[in-house]
C-alpha positions as CSV (number, residue, x, y, z in Angstrom):
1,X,21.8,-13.4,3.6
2,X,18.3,-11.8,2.7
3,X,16.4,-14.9,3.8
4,X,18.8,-15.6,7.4
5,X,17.9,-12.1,7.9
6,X,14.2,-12.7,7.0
7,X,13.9,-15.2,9.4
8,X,15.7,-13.9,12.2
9,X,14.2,-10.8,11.9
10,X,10.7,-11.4,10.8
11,X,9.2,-11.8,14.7
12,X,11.3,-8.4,15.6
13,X,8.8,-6.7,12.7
14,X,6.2,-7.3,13.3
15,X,6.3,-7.0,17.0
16,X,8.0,-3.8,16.3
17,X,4.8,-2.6,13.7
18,X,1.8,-3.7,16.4
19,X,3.9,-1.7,18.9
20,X,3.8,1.3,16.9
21,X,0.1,0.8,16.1
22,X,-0.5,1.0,20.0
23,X,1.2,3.8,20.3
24,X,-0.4,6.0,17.5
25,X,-4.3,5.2,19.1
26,X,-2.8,5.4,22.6
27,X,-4.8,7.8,24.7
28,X,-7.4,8.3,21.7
29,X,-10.7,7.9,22.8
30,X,-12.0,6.2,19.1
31,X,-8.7,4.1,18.9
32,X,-8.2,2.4,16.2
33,X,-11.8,3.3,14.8
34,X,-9.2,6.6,13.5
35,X,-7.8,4.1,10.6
36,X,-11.4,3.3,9.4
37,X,-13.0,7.1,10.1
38,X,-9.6,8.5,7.5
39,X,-10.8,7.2,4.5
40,X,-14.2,6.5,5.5
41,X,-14.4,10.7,6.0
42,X,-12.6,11.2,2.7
43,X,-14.9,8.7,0.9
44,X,-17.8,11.1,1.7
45,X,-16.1,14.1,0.4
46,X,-15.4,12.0,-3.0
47,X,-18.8,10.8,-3.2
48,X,-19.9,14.2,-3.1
49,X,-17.8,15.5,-5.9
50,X,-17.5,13.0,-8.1
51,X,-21.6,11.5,-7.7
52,X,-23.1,14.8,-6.9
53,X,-21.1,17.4,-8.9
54,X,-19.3,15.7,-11.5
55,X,-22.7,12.5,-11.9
56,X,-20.4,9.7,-11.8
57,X,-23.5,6.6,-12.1
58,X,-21.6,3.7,-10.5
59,X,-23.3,1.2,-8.5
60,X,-22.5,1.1,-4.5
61,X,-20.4,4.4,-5.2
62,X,-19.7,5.1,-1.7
63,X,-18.3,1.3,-1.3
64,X,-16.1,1.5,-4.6
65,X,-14.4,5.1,-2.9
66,X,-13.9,3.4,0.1
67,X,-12.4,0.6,-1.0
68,X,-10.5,2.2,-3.6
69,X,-9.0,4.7,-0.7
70,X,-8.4,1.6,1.7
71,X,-6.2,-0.1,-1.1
72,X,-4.6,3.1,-2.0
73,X,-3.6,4.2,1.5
74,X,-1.4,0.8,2.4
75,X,0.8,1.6,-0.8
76,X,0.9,5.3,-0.3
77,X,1.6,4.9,3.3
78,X,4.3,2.5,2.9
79,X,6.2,4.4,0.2
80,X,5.9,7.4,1.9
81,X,6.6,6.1,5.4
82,X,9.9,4.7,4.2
83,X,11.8,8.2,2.5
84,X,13.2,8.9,6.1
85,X,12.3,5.5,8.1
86,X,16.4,4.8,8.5
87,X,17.1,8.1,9.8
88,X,14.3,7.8,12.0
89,X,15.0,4.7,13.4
90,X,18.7,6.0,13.9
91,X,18.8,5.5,17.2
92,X,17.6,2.3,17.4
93,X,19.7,0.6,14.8
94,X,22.8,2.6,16.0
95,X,22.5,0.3,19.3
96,X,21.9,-2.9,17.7
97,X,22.1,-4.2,14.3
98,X,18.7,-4.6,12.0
99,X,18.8,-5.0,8.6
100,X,17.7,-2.0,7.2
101,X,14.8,-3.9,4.6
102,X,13.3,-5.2,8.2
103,X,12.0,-1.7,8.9
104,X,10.5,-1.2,5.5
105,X,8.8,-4.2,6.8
106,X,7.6,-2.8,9.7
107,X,6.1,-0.2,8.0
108,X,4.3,-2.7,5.9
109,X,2.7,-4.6,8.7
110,X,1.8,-1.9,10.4
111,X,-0.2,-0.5,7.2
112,X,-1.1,-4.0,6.4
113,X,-3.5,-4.2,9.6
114,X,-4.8,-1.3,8.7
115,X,-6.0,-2.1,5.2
116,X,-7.1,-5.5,6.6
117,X,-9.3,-3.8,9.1
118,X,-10.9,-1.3,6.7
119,X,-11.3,-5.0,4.2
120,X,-12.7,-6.7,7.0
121,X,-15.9,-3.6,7.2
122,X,-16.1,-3.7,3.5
123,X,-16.8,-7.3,3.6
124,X,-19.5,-7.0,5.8
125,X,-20.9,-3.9,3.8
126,X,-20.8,-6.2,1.0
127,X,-22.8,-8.8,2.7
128,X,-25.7,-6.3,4.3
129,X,-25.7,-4.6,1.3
130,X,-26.4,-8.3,-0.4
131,X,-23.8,-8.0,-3.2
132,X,-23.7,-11.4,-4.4
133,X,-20.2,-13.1,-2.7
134,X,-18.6,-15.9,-5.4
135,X,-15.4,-18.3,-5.0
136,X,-13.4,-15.6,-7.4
137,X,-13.2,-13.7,-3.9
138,X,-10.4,-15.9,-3.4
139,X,-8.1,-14.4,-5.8
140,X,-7.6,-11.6,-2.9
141,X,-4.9,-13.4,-1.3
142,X,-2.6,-13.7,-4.5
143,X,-3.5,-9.7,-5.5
144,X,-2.4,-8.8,-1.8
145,X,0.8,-10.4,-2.6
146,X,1.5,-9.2,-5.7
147,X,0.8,-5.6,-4.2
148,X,3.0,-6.6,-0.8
149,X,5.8,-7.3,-3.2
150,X,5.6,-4.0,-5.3
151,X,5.2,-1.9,-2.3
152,X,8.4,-3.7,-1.0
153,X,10.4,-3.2,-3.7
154,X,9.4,0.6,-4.1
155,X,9.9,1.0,-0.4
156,X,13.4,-0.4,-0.1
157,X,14.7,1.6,-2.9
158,X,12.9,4.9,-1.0
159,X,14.6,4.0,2.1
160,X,17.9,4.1,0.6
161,X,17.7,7.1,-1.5
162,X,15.8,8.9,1.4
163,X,19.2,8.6,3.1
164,X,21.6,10.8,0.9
165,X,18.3,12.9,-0.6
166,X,17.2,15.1,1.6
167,X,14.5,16.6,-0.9
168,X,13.0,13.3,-1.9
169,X,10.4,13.2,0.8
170,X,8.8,16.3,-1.2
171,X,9.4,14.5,-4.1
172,X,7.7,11.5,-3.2
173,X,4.9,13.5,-1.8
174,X,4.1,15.2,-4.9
175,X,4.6,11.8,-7.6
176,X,2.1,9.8,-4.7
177,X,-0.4,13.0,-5.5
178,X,-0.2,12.5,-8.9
179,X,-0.1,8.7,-8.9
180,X,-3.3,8.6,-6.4
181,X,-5.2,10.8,-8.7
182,X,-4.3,8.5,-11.8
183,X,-4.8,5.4,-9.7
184,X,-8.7,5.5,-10.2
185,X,-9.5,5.5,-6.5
186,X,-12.6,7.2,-7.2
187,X,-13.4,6.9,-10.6
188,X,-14.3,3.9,-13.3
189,X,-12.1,2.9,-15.7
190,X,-15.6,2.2,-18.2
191,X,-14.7,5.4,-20.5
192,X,-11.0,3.7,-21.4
193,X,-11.4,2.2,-24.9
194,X,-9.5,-1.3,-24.7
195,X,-6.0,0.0,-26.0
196,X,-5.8,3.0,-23.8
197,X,-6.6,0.1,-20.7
198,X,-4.0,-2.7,-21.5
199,X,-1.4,0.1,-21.8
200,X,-2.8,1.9,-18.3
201,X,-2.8,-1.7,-16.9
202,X,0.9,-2.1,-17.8
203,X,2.4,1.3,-16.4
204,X,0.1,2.3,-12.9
205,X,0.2,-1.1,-11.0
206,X,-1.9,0.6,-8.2
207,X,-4.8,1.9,-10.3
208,X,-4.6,-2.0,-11.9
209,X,-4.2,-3.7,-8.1
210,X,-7.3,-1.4,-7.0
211,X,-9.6,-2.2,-9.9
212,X,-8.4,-6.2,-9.5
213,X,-9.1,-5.9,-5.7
214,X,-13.1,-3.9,-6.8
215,X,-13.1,-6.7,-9.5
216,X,-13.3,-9.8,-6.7
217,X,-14.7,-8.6,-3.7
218,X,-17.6,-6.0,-5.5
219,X,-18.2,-7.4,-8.8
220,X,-17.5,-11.4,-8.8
221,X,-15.0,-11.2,-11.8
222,X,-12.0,-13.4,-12.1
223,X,-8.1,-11.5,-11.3
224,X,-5.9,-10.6,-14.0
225,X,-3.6,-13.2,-13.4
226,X,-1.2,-12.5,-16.4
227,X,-1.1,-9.1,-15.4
228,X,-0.4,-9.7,-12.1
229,X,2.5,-11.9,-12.7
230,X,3.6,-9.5,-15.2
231,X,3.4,-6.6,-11.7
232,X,5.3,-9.3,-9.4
233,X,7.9,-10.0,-11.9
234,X,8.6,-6.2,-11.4
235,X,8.2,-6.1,-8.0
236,X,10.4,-8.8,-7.1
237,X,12.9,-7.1,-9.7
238,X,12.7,-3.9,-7.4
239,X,12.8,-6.0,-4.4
240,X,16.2,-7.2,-5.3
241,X,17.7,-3.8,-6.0
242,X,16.2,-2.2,-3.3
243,X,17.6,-5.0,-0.4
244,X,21.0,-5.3,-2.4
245,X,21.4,-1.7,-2.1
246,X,20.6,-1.3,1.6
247,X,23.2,-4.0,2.5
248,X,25.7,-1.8,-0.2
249,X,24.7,0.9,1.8
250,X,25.2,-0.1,5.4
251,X,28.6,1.6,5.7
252,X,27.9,4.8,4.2
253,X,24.2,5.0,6.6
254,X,27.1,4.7,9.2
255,X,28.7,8.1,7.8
256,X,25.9,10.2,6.7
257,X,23.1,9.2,9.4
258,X,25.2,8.5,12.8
């Protein structure tokens, strides 16, 4: 059912996710310069604090925040964007049938363009810059999967809960807080001795997924390719729950949203 659904569906998101993207820079003068300026203004107030107050030494600091923010903001985004997305989208569905995991989709592309975008000025800071570019940059493509999936899988289950919770959006909003600060967005991860890491790798898959993502488009490293099976494994796990209990659910949205 997931995959007939997937298909049939698939053109319908991301259709639906580029519309919504013109509509949010619709009448803005700096159109969709607004996704790059967010954490491109918020990398300069980190890079204040944290290099000028605090002395954090790191090499192309302003580049490692804004990357760091960039990576963060699809996941937070999604998550986020998916507490209420059914009851949002009540009057859409209400007329016409759409799997409810399609609009956790379309929340994803629509964040997913924006991450590229803010990828595709990092690259090129990389390259004026002159930081050396190797073949390991590659390894970006099975990272952004491996983060897809999680975000997936945690957005489905959000969208389902977000249903018959009405307190979880403030719930969510305070764990993404906390989970953004732990998720070293604008910090190194240098000062963890090697136990403290492999257990910090295992238990906050977006601090790992934003050092991994650093790792082959600042530094040259290889991924973490155990690890990040080890991270899809889970998100594929949540995936599952998260679709089987929106098609559970499909009667009861019926009840509680219409």
């Amino acid at each position: 059912m997931f995959i007939r659904d997937l298909k049939r569906y698939s053109k319908y998101a991301t259709y639906s996710a580029v519309s919504e993207l013109k509509s949010q820079v619709a009448g803005s003068y700096l159109g969709w310069m607004w996704w790059v300026l967010d954490p491109l203004l918020f990398m300069l107030v980190y890079t204040f604090v944290a290099a000028y107050i605090f002395g954090c030494e790191v090499d192309n600091f302003p580049l490692f925040v804004f990357l760091g923010l960039t990576i963060w903001n699809f996941f937070g985004s999604t998550v986020e964007g998916c507490v209420g997305i059914i009851n949002s989208y009540s009057a859409v569905t209400k007329k016409a049938y759409i799997p409810k995991f399609i609009l956790v989709l379309m929340k994803q592309f629509e964040n997913l363009i924006k991450m590229l975008i803010s990828v595709g000025i990092s690259l090129v800071t990389i390259v004026v810059v002159q930081i050396p570019v190797t073949l390991n940059l590659l390894a970006f493509i099975p990272i952004l999967i491996v983060y897809f999936v999680l975000a997936f899988g945690v957005g489905t289950i959000c969208a389902y809960l977000g249903v018959f919770v009405s307190d979880l959006s403030h719930v969510i909003s305070i764990f993404m807080r906390f989970l953004f600060y732990l998720s070293a967005v604008f910090y190194p991860l240098d000062r963890f001795g090697e136990g403290l890491l492999n257990i910090y790798n295992m238990i906050c898959p977006t601090g790992f997924i934003i050092v991994q993502f650093r790792n082959v488009m600042m530094y040259g490293f290889g991924a973490d390719y155990f690890r990040l099976f080890y991270w899809l494994v889970i998100g594929l796990i949540l995936s599952v729950v998260g679709v089987s209990l929106l098609y559970r659910g499909e009667k009861d949205f019926m009840k509680v949203v219409f």
